[in-house]
C-alpha positions as a Python dict, from the first residue, in 0.01 Angstrom:
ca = {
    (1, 'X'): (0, 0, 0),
    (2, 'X'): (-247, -245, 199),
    (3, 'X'): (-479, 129, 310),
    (4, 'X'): (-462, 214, -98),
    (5, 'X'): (-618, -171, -192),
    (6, 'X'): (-923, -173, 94),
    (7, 'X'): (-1026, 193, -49),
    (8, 'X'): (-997, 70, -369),
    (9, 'X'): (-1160, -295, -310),
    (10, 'X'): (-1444, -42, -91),
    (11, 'X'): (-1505, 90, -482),
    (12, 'X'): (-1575, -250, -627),
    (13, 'X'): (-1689, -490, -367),
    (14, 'X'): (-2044, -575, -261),
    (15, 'X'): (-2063, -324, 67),
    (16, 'X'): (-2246, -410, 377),
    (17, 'X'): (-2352, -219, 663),
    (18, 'X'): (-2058, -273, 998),
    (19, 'X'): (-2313, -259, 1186),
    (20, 'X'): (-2612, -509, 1084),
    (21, 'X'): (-2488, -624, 780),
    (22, 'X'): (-2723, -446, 581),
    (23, 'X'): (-2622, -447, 220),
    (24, 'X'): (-2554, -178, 6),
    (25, 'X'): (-2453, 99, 228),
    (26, 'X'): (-2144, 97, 432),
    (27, 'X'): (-2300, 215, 755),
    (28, 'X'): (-2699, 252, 770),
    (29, 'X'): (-2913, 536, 886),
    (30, 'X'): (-2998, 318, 1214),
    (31, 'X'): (-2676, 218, 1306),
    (32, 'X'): (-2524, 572, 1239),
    (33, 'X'): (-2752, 693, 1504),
    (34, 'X'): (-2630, 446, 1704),
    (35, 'X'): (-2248, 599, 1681),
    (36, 'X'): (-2296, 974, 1665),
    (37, 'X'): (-2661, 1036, 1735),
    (38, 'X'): (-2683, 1081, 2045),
    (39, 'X'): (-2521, 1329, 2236),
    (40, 'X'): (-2218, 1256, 2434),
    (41, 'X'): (-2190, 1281, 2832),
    (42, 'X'): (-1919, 1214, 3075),
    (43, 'X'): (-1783, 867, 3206),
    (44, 'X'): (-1572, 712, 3466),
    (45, 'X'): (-1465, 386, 3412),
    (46, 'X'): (-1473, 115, 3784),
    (47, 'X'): (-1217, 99, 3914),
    (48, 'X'): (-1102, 491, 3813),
    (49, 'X'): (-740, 488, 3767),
    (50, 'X'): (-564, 741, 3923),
    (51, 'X'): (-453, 1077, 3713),
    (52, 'X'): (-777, 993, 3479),
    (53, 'X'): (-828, 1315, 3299),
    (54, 'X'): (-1199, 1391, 3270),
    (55, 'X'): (-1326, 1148, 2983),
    (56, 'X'): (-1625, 1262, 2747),
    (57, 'X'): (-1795, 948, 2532),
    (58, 'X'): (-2013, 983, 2218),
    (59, 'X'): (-2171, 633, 2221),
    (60, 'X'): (-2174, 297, 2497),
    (61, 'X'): (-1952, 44, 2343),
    (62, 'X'): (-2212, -267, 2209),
    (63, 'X'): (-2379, -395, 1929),
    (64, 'X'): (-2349, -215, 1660),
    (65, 'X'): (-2120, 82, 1755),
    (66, 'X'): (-1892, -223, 1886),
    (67, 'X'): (-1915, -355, 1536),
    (68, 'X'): (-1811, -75, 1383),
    (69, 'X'): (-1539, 60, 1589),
    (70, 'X'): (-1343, -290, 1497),
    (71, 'X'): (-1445, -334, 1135),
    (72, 'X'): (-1258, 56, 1133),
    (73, 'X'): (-973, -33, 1382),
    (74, 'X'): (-936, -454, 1265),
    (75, 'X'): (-1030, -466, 935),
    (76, 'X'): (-938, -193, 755),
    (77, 'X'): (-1264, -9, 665),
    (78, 'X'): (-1122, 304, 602),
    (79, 'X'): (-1477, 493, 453),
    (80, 'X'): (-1593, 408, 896),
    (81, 'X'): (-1329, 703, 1009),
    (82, 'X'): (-1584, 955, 865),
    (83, 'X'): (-1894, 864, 1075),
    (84, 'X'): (-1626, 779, 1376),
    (85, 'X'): (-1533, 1111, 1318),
    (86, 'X'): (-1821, 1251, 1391),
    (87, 'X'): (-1919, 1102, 1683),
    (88, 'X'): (-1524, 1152, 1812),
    (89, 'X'): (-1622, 1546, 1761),
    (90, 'X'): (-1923, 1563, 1920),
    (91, 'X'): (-1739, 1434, 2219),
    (92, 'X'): (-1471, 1689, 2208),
    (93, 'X'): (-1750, 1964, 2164),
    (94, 'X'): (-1838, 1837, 2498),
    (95, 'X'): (-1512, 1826, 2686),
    (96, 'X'): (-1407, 2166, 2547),
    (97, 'X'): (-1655, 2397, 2491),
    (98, 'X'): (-1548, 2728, 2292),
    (99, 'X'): (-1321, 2937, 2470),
    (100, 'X'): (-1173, 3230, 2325),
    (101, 'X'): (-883, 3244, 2525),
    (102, 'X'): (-789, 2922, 2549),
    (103, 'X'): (-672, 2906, 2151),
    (104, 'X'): (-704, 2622, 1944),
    (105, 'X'): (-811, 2311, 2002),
    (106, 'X'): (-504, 2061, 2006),
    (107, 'X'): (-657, 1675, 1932),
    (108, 'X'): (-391, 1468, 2091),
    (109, 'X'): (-433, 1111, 2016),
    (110, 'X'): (-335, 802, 2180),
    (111, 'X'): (-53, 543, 2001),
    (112, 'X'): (-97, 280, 1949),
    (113, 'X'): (178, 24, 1952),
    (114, 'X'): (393, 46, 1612),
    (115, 'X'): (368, -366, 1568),
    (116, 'X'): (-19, -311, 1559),
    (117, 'X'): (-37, -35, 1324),
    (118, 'X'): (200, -219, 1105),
    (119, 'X'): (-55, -550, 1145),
    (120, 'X'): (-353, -356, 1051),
    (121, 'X'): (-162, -128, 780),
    (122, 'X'): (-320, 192, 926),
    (123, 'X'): (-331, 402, 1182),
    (124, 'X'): (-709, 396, 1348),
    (125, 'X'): (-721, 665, 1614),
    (126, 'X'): (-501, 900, 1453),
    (127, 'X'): (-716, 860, 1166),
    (128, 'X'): (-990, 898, 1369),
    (129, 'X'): (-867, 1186, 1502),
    (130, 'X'): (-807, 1366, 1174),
    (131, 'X'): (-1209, 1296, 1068),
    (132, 'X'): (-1294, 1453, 1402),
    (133, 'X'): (-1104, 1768, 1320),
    (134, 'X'): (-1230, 1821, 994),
    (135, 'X'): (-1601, 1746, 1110),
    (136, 'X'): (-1487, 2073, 1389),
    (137, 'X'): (-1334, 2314, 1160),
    (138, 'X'): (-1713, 2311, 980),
    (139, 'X'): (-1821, 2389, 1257),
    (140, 'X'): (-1604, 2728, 1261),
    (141, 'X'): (-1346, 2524, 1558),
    (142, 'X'): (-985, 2580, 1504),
    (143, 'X'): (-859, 2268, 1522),
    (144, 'X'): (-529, 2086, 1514),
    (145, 'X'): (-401, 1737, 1526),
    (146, 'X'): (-107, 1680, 1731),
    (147, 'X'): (65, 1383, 1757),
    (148, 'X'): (314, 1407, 2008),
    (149, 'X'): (267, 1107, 2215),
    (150, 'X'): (513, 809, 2177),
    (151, 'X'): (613, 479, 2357),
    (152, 'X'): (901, 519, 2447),
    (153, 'X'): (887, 117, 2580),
    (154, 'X'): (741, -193, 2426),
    (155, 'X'): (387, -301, 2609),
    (156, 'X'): (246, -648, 2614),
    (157, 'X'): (-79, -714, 2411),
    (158, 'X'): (-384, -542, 2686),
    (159, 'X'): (-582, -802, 2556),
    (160, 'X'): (-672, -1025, 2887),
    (161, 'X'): (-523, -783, 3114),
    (162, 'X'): (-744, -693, 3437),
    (163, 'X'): (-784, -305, 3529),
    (164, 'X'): (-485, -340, 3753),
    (165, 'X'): (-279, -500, 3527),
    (166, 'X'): (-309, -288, 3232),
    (167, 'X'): (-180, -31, 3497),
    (168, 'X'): (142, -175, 3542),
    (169, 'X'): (125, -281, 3209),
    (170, 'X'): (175, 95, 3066),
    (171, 'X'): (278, 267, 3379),
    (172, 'X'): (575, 516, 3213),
    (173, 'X'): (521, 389, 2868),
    (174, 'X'): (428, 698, 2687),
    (175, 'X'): (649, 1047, 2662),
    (176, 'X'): (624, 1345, 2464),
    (177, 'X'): (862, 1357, 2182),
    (178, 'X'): (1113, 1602, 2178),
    (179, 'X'): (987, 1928, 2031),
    (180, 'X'): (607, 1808, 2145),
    (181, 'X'): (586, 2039, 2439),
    (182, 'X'): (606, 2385, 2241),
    (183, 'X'): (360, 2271, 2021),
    (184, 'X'): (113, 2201, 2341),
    (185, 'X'): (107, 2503, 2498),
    (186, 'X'): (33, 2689, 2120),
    (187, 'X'): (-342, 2563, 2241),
    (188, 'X'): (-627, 2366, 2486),
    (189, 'X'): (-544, 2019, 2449),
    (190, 'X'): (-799, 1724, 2437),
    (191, 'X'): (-637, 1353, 2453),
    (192, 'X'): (-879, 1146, 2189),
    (193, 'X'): (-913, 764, 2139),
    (194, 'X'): (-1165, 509, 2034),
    (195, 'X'): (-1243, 366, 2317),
    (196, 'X'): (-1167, 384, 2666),
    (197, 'X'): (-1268, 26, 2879),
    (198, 'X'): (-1034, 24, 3200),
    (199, 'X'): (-913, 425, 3180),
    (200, 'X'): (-498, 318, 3185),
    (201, 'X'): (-399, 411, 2826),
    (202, 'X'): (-567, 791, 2885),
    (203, 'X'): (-428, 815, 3255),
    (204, 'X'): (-83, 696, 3115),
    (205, 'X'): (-103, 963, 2828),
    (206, 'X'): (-253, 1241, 3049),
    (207, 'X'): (95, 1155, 3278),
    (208, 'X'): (291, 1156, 2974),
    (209, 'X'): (134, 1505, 2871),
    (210, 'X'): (186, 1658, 3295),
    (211, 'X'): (520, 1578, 3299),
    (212, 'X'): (609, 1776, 2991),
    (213, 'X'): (431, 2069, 3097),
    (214, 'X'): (607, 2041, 3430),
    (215, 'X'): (928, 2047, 3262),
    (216, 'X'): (819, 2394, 3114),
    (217, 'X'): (840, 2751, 3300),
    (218, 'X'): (763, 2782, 3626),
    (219, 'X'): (467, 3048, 3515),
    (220, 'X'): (347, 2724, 3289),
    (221, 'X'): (347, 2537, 3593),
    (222, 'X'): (158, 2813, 3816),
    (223, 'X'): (-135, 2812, 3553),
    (224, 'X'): (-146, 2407, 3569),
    (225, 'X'): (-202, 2457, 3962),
    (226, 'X'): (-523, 2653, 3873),
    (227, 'X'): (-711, 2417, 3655),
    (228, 'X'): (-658, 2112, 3505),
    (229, 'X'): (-573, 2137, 3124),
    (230, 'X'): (-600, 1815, 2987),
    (231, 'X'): (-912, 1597, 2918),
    (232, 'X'): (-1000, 1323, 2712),
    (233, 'X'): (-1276, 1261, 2457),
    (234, 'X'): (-1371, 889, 2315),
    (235, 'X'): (-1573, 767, 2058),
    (236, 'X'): (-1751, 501, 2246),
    (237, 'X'): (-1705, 399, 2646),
    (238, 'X'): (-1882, 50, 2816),
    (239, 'X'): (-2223, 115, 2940),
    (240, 'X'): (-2132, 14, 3296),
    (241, 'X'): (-1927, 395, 3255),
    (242, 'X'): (-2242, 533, 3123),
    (243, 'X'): (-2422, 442, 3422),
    (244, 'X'): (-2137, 521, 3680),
    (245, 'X'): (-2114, 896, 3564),
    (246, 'X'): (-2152, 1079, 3878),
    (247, 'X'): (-2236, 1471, 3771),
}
């Protein structure tokens, strides 16, 4: 009920741009080149966590794509998750280039915890995730959204939490429901998020998403050995990962 009042308050309200305040338009031309116009590239986060799938960013996480990533996430502007979208795909285009034999494209996305979806009365990355899809499939992408990641523990706020910390923080938090590991191996999957800062919740979910294909065949398991199957895409990463990228 909150998500159907901010969509309808979006049609009423005086709208201003998340990311300068510019009024009249929810997100201007300048800052929406600032979230999807430019083209995305890899990053490692410092310290790199270890089991860190290979992580694929649209935009570096200040100013105004900062702004608009939490007016989306914290404040329910719902009309953001198009333009997020975007930039979310151009990532993935980027960490999984076409591949005809690979089938689909499987958009895993990151939980978040149920107490903060309930607090913000939506669900930001999966929402995210869905834009991203769409924005794909006109490309001519077959694209699916699967999510199969739970906690399967509670996790303390990350807020505040050093690199090391949010580690142990969601070290074993996150499985694959039951039922979730048929549905990965229909296609190539790609972990998606928001954001990645310190690299934990993607090295937590890639773990989460390895041991459920471990539990499969043993000819599942043979193919893993070959070459790794899961990586990650983000909307936006720090610029300090920008900088560290090592290709």
């Amino acid at each position: 009920m909150r998500g159907w009042w901010r969509e309808i308050g979006g049609l009423v309200l005086p709208v201003a741009c998340a990311g300068c305040g510019r009024q009249r338009t929810p997100l201007c031309e300048r800052c929406g080149r600032a979230v999807y116009g430019e083209r995305a590239r890899r990053v490692r986060p410092s310290p790199e966590p270890p089991g860190l799938p290979a992580v694929y960013a649209a935009a570096s996480y200040e100013d105004a794509v900062r702004a608009v990533l939490l007016a989306h996430k914290e404040r329910g502007a719902l009309g953001l998750a198009a333009p997020l979208g975007r930039a979310l795909a151009g990532a993935v285009r980027l960490a999984a280039p076409p591949d005809t034999d690979a089938g689909p494209l499987l958009l895993v996305p990151v939980p978040s915890a149920a107490r903060a979806v309930a607090a913000r009365g939506h669900d930001a990355g999966r929402r995210t995730a869905l834009a991203a899809a769409a924005e794909l499939r006109r490309g001519g992408r077959v694209v699916r959204v699967v999510p199969v990641l739970r906690q399967r523990r509670a996790v303390a706020d990350q807020a505040g939490l050093a690199a090391s910390g949010r580690r142990a923080n969601l070290a074993g938090a996150l499985e694959v429901a039951a039922g979730g590991s048929r549905l990965l191996a229909a296609g190539r999957v790609v972990l998606v998020d928001d954001l990645v800062t310190t690299g934990a919740s993607l090295a937590e979910a890639a773990r989460a998403l390895r041991a459920a294909h471990g539990a499969g065949t043993a000819a599942g398991r043979a193919a893993e050995v070959e070459r790794e199957t899961v990586v990650a895409a983000v909307v936006a990463a720090s610029s300090v990962a920008f900088e560290i990228n090592r290709n």
